[in-house]
C-alpha positions as CSV (number, residue, x, y, z in Angstrom):
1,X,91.3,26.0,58.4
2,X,88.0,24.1,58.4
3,X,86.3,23.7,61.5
4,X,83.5,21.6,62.8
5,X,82.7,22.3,66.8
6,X,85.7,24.5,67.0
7,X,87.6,21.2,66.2
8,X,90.4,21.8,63.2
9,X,89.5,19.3,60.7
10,X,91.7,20.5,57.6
11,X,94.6,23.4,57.4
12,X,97.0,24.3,55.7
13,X,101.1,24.7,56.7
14,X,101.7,28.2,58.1
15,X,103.9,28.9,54.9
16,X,101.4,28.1,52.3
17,X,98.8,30.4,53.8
18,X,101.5,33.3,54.0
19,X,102.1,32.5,50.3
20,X,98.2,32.4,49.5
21,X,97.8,35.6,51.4
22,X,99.8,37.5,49.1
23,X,98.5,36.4,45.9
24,X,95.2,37.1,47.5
25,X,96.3,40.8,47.6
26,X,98.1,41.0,44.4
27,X,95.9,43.1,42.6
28,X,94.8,41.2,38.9
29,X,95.0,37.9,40.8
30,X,91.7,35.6,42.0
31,X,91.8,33.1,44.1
32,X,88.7,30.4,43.6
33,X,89.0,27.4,45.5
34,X,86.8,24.8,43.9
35,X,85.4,21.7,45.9
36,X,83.6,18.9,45.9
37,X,82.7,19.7,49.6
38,X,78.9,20.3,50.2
39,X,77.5,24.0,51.1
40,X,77.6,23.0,54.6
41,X,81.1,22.1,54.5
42,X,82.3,24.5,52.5
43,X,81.1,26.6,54.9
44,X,83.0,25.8,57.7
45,X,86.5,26.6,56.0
46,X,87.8,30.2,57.5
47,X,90.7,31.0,54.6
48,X,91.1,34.5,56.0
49,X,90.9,36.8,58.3
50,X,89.6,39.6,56.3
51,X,86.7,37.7,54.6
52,X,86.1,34.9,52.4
53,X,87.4,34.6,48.8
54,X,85.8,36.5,46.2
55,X,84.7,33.5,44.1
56,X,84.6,29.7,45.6
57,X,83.0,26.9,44.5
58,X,81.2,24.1,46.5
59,X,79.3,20.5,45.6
60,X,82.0,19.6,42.6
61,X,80.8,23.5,40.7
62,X,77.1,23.5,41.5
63,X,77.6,25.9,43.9
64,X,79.0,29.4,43.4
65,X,79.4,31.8,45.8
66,X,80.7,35.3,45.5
67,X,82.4,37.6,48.3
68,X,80.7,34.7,50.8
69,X,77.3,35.1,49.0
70,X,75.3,32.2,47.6
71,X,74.2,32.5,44.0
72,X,71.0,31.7,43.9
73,X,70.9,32.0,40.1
74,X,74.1,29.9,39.7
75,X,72.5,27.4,41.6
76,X,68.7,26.9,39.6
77,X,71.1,26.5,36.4
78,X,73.1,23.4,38.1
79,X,69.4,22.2,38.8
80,X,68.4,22.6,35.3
81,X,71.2,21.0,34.1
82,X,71.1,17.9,36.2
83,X,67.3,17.3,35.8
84,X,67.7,14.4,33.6
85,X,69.7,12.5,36.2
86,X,67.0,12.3,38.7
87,X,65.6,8.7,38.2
88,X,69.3,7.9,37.9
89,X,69.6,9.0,41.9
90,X,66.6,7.3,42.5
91,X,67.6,4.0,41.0
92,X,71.0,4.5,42.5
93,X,69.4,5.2,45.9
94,X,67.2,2.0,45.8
95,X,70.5,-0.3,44.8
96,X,72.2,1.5,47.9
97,X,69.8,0.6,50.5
98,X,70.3,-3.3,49.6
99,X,74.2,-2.9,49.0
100,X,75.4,-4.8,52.1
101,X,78.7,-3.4,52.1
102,X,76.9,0.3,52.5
103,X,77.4,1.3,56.1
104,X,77.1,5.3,56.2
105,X,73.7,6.9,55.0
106,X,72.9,7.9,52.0
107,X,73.0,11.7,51.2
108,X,71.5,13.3,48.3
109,X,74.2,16.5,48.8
110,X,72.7,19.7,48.2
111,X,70.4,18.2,45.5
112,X,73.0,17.8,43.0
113,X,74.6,14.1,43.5
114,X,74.7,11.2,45.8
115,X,76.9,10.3,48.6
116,X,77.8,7.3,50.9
117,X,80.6,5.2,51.8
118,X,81.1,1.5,51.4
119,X,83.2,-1.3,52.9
120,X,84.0,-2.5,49.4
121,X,83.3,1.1,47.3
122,X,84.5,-1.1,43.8
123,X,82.1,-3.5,44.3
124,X,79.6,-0.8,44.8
125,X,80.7,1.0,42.4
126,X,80.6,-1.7,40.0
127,X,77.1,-2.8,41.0
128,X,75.8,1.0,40.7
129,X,77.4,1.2,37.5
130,X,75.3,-2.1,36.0
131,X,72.1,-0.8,36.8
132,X,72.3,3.1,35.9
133,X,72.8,4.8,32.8
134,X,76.3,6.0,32.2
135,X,75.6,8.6,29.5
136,X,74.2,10.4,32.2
137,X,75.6,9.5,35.4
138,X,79.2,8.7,36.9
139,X,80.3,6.8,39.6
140,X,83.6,8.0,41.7
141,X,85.2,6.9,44.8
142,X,88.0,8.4,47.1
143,X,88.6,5.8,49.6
144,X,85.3,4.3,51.2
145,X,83.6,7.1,50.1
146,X,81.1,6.5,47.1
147,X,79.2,9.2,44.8
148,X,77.0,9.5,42.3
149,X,77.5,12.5,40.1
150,X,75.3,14.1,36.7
151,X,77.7,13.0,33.9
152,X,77.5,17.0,33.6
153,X,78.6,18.0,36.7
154,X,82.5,18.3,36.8
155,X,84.8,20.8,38.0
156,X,85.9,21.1,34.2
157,X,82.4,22.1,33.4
158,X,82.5,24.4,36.5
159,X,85.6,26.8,35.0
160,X,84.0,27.0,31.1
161,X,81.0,28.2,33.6
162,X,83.4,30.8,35.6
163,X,85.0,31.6,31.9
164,X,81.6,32.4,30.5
165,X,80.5,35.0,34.0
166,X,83.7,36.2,34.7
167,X,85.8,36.5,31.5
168,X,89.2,35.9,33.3
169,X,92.1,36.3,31.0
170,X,94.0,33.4,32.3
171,X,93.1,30.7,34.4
172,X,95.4,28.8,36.4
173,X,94.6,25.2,38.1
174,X,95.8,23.2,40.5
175,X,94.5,19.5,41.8
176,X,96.0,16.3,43.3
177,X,92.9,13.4,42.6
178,X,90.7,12.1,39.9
179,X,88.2,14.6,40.9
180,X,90.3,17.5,39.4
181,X,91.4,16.2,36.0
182,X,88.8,18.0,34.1
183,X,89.3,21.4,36.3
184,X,93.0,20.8,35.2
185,X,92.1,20.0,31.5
186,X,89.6,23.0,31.5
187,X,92.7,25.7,32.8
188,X,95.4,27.4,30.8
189,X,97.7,26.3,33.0
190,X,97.6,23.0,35.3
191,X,99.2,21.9,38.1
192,X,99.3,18.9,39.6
193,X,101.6,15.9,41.5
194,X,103.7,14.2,38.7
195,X,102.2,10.6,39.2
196,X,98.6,12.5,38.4
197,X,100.4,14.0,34.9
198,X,99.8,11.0,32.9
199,X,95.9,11.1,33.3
200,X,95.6,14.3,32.4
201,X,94.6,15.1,28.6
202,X,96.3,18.8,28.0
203,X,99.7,19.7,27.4
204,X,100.0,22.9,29.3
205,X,100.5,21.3,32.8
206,X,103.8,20.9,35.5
207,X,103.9,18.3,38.1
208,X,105.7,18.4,41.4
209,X,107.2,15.8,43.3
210,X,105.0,15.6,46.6
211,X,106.8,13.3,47.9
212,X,109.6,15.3,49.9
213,X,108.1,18.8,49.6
214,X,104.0,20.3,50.5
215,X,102.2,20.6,47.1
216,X,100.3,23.6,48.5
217,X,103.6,25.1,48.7
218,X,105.1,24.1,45.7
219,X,102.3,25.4,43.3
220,X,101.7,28.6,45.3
221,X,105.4,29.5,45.0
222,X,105.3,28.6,41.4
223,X,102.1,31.2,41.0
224,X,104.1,34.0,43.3
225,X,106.7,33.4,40.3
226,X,104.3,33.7,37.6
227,X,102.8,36.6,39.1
228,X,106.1,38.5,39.4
């Protein structure tokens, strides 16, 4: 569940978070939710009762934490790596303040990229996309809502990161929007919905029809399976 002033924002079906709970215990097995939620969001999800998940990432991979614990070392490298973007944000900034169709504020989230939302987030996006440089930035939308993310910082990026600290053996993804195809790209195995199959570059991956069924659901049983 995530919670902002005790009010449920985001959950997940009673089933999937019996099925998650198991895995959890299985010993071997890590679960790592990975987010483009900020710290402060990120923060507000309760996954369990017990504690928070031994790895998790927050802010799109720039943000580790481990057994609930930020790492501040994880975090000085996502700095160092984005440090050539910063006149990028501040160009992107400016254009945002005169963008007419801009009608949330402008966040710089937890100094790693740029956030707002828009009435017409293509147009933005195309206007933020004539004025920066692309070989360093990236410009995404989900909706109205608008970023501005180091070419660098991906979720793909994120798991050669969690492959290089934590040496897993096998590395199992699942994601459902734009925002995941590298994360998917980056796994051993993906999972995703069937109409996001055809964007994704890697030929270890199984979709799932979302429309009748819960894709939590659907890829956690299809992990239980693989785990037993």
């Amino acid at each position: 569940m995530e919670y902002k002033e005790e009010k449920a924002l985001s959950y997940m079906t009673p089933y999937a978070l019996d099925l998650l709970k198991k895995l959890k215990n299985q010993s071997g097995l890590v679960f790592a939710p990975l987010t483009t939620r900020s710290s402060e969001q990120y923060e507000r999800i309760s996954f369990f009762d017990d504690g928070p998940p031994e790895i998790a990432l927050a802010a799109n991979g720039g943000i580790l934490y481990t057994d609930g614990i930020f790492d501040d070392e994880w975090f000085e490298e996502s700095k160092r790596m984005i440090s050539g973007c910063q006149e990028e944000f501040r160009k992107g900034i400016e254009w945002l303040s005169a963008d007419k169709n801009v009608y949330f504020e402008i966040r710089v989230v937890d100094e790693l990229f740029v956030f707002t939302k828009s009435s017409d987030p293509a147009g933005t996006r195309a206007g933020l996309e004539g004025i920066l440089d692309m070989n360093k930035v990236c410009t995404w939308n989900t909706g109205d809502k608008v970023y501005i993310f180091p070419e660098i910082l991906t979720k793909g990026k994120a798991v050669e990161r969690l492959r290089k600290k934590f040496s897993p053996s096998l590395v199992i993804s699942a994601g459902d929007s734009d925002f995941d195809i590298s994360m998917l790209e980056s796994a051993d195995i993906a999972l995703c919905p069937k109409d996001l199959m055809h964007y994704v570059s890697t030929d270890k991956i199984t979709g799932f029809d979302t429309a009748e069924r819960n894709f939590a659901e659907q890829i956690l049983e299809y992990i239980s399976d693989i785990a037993n």
